[in-house]
Every structure is written in structure tokens, then in C-alpha cells.
TORNU-395599 format. One line per 3 residues: their letters; for each residue x, z, y of N, C-alpha, C, CB. Coordinates in steps of 0.05 Angstrom, whole numbers. Glycine has a CB too. Layout:
BEGIN
A	X,Z,Y,X,Z,Y,X,Z,Y,X,Z,Y  ...
END
This chain:
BEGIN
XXX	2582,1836,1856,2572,1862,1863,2595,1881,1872,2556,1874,1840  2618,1881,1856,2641,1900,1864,2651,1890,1893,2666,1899,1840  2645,1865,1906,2658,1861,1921,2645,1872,1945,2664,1838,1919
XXX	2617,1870,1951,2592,1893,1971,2600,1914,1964,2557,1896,1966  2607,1933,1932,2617,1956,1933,2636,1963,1946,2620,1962,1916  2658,1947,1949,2675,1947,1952,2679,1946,1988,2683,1929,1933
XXX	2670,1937,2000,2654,1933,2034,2641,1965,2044,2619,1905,2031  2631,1973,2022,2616,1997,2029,2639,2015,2021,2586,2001,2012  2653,2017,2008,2675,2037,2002,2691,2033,2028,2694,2030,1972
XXX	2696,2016,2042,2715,2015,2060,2688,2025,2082,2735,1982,2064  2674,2025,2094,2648,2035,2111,2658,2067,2105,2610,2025,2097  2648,2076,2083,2651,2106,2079,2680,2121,2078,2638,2113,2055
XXX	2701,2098,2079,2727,2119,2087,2723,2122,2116,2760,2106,2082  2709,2114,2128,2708,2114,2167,2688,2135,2168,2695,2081,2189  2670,2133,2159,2644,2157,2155,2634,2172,2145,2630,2157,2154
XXX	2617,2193,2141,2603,2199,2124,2591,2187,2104,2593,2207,2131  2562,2176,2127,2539,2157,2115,2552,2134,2129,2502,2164,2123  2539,2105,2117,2529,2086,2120,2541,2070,2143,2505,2091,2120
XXX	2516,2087,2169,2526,2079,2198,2534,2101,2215,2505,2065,2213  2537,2125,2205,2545,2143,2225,2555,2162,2200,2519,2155,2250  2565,2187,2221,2573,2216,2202,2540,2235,2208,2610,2238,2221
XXX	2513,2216,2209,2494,2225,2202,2472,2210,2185,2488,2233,2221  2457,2221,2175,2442,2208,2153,2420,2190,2168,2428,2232,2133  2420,2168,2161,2398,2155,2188,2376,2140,2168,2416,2125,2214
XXX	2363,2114,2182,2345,2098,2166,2360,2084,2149,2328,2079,2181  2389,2080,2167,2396,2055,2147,2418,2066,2114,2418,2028,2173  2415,2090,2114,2416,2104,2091,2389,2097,2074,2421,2136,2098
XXX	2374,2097,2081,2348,2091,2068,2345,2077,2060,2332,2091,2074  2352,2047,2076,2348,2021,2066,2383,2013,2045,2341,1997,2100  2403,2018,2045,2424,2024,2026,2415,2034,1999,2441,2043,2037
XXX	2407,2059,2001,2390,2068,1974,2373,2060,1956,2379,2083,1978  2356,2050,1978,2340,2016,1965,2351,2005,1942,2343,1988,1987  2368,1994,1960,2390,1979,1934,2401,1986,1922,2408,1966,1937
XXX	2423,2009,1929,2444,2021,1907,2428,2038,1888,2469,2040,1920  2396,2040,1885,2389,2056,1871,2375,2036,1851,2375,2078,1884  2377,2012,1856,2377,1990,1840,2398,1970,1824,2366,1979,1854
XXX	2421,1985,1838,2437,1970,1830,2448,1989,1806,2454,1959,1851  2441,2005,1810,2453,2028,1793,2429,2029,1767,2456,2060,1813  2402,2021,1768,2384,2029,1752,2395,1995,1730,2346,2035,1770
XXX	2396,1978,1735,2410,1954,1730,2428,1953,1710,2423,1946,1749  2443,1980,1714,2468,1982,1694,2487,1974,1711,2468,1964,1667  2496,1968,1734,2522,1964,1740,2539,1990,1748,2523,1944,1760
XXX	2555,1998,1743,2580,2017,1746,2592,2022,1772,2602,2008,1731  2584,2048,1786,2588,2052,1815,2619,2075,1810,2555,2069,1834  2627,2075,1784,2648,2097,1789,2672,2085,1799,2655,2113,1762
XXX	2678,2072,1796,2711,2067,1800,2704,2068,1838,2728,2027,1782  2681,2067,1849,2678,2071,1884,2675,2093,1884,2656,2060,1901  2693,2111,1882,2694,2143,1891,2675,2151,1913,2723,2151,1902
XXX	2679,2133,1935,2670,2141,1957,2635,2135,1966,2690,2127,1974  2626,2114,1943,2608,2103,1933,2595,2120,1924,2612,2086,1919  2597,2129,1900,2585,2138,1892,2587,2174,1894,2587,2124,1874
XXX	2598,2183,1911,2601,2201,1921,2578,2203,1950,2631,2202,1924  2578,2186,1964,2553,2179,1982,2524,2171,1967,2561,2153,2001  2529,2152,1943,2501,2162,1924,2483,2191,1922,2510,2162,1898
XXX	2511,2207,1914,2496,2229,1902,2489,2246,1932,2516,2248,1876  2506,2242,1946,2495,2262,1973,2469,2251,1987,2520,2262,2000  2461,2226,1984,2440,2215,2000,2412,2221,1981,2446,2181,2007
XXX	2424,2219,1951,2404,2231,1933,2387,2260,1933,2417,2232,1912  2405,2275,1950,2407,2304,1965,2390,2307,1985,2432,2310,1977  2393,2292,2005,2373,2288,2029,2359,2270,2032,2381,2287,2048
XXX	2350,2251,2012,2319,2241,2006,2303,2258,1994,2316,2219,1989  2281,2259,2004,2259,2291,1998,2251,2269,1974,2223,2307,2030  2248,2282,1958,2229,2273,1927,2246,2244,1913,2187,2260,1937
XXX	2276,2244,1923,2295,2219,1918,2284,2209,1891,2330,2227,1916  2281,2218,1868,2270,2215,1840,2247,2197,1838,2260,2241,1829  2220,2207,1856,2206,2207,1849,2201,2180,1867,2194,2230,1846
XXX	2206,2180,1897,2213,2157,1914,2227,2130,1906,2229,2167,1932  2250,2130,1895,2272,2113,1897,2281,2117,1875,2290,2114,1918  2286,2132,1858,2300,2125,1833,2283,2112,1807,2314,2152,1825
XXX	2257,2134,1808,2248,2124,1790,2223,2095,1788,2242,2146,1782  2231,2091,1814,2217,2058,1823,2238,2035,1811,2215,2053,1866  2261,2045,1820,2286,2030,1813,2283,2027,1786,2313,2044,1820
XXX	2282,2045,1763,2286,2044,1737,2256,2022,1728,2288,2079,1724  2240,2028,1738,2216,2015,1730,2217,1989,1733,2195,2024,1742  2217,1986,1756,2235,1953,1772,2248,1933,1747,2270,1965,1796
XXX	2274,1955,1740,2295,1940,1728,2281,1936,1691,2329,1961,1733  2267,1952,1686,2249,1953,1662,2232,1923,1657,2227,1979,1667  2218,1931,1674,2206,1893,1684,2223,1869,1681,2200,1888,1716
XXX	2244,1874,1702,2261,1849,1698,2277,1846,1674,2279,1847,1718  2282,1872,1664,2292,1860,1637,2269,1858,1616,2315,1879,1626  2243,1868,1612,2223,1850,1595,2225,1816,1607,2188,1863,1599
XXX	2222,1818,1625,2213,1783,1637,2236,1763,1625,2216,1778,1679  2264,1776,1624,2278,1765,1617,2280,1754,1585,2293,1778,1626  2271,1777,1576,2263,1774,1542,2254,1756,1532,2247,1788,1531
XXX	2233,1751,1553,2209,1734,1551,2223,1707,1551,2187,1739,1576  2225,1705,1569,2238,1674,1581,2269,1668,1553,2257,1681,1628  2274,1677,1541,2294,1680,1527,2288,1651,1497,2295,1718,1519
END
């Protein structure tokens, strides 16, 4: 995972967002994930630039919470019951 973080940290020293120095779709589909990867438990701090584009895209998703984060948390809730299970 640090190593995609790590891909995207080098993306955002060139840019703002993602694919441009504007907020587009494919900010959207990024968020997707990093708002899963983050509900997961994995650790976006040591990507400054990472997680510094987290919180700004969190900004300009209308209802980001209610959309994408808290789908993410629910998501990862599941997979870790399923996991329990199977245990």
C-alpha cells in the first residue's frame, strides 16, 4: 500500500489534485479508495502530500461524510466481521 501511496505522493508534488491543478472525476474515483484505505486502518501520515490532498478533496465533495466516508467505514466493518467469522 505505501508503495501506490507513495506513486500518488510523487503525482501531487506536480499538482494539486490527482490529474490536474483542478478537482475533476478522477478525484472522485481516488477518494473511492483512499477513503477506504484509510477507513481500513492504514496510515496516510508520513504522505504529507497525501494526505494533505485527502483532506482538501474531503472539502469539495458535497456531503464527503455522508457519500464516501461513511460507506467506507461501513464497508471495512463488514470485512472485518467476515473476517472474524472465517477465523
Amino acid at each position: 500500500m505505501d508503495t501506490a501511496l507513495g506513486f500518488m505522493e510523487g503525482y501531487l508534488a506536480k499538482t494539486r489534485y490527482i490529474a490536474s491543478d483542478n478537482f475533476t472525476i478522477a478525484d472522485c474515483s481516488v477518494m473511492a479508495t483512499l477513503s477506504s484505505v484509510v477507513a481500513f486502518g492504514h496510515s496516510i501520515d508520513k504522505f504529507q502530500l497525501v494526505k494533505a490532498y485527502f483532506e482538501r478533496c474531503k472539502n469539495e465533495i458535497k456531503d464527503y461524510h455522508e457519500t464516501c466516508g461513511e460507506g467506507a467505514g461501513v464497508f471495512a466493518a463488514y470485512v472485518f466481521g467476515a473476517l472474524r467469522v472465517l477465523e
